[in-house]
C-alpha positions in Angstrom: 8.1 -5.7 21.6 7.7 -2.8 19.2 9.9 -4.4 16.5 7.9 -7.6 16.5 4.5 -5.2 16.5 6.1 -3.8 13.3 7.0 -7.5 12.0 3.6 -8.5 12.1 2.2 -5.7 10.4 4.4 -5.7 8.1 3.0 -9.6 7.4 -0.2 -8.7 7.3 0.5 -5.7 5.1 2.3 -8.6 3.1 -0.7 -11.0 2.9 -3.0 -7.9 1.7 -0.2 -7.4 -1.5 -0.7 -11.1 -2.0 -4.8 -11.2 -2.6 -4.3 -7.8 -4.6 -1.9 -9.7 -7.3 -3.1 -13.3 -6.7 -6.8 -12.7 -6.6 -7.8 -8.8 -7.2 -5.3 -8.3 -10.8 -8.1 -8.6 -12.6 -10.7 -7.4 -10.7 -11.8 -3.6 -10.5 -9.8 -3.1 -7.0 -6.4 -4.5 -8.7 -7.1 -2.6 -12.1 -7.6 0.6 -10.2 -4.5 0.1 -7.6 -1.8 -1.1 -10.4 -3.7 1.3 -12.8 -4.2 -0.8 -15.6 -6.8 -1.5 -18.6 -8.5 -5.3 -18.4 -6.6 -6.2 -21.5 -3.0 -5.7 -19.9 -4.0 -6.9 -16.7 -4.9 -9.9 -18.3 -1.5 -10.1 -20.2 0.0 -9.8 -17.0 -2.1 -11.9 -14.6 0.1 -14.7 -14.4 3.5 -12.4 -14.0 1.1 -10.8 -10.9 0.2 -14.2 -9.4 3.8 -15.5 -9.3 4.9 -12.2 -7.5 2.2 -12.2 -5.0 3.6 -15.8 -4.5 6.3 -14.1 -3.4 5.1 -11.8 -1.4 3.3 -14.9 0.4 7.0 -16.5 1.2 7.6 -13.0 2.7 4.7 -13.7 4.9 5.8 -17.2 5.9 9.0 -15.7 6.7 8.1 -12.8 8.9 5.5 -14.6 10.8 7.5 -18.0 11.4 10.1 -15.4 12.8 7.5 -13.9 15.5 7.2 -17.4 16.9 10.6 -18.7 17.1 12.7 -18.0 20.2 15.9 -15.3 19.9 18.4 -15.2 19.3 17.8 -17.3 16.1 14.0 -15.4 16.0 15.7 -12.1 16.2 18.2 -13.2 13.0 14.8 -14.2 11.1 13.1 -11.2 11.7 16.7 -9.0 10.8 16.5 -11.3 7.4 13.0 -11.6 6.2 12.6 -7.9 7.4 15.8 -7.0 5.4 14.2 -8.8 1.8 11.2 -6.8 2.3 13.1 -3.3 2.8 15.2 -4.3 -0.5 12.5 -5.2 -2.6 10.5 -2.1 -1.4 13.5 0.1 -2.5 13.8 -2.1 -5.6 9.8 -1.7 -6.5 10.2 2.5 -5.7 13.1 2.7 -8.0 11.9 0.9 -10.6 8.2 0.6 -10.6 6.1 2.9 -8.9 7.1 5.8 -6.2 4.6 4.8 -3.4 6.1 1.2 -2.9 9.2 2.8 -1.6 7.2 4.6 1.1 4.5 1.9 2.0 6.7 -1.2 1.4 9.9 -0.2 2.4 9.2 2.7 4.8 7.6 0.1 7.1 10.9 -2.4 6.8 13.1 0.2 7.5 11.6 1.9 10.9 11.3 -2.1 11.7 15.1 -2.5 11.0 16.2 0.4 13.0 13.8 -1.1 16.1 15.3 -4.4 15.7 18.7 -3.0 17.0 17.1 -1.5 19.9 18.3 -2.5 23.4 15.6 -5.2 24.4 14.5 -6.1 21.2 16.8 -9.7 20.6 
């Protein structure tokens, strides 16, 4: 039960990335989280709107898996869970610190609580 707690926050944290880069690039709240001027925010808009894409198919993924019975539930959570933790560690290395921690730090205490006795 933890692990699926986790899972759905981690959607949720998911669908929040999608509306900053969808919706908010632009907008004062996305200029001031990415740290960027209007003009290459606007350069970058569409780049932004495709990634929060994305992030929206992480969504799909990690909720659909909350609401499918294990053990094939427990295999989507392990998977879509996995793809967030690699592009969290991707986005830390090569973006911006902080994704590391709130992207990835998330996937990865999920991960370990997915291997938990009880948690399939």
């Amino acid at each position: 039960m933890p692990a699926a707690l986790l899972v759905a926050l981690i959607a949720l944290e998911h669908v929040w990335f999608l509306v900053l880069e969808m919706f908010l690039w632009q907008k004062p709240l996305g200029l001031k989280t990415f740290q960027q001027t209007p003009e290459d925010a606007a350069k970058t808009a569409v780049l932004a709107a495709n990634q929060g894409l994305y992030n929206g198919f992480l969504v799909a993924g990690l909720v659909w898996s909350l609401f499918v019975p294990n053990p094939f539930g427990w295999q989507l959570k392990l998977f879509f869970v996995a793809c967030v933790l690699v592009a969290g560690v991707y986005g830390g290395l090569t973006a911006k610190r902080t994704i590391l921690y709130l992207q990835g730090g998330p996937a990865a205490i999920a991960l370990l609580l997915l291997f938990l006795p009880g948690a399939r």
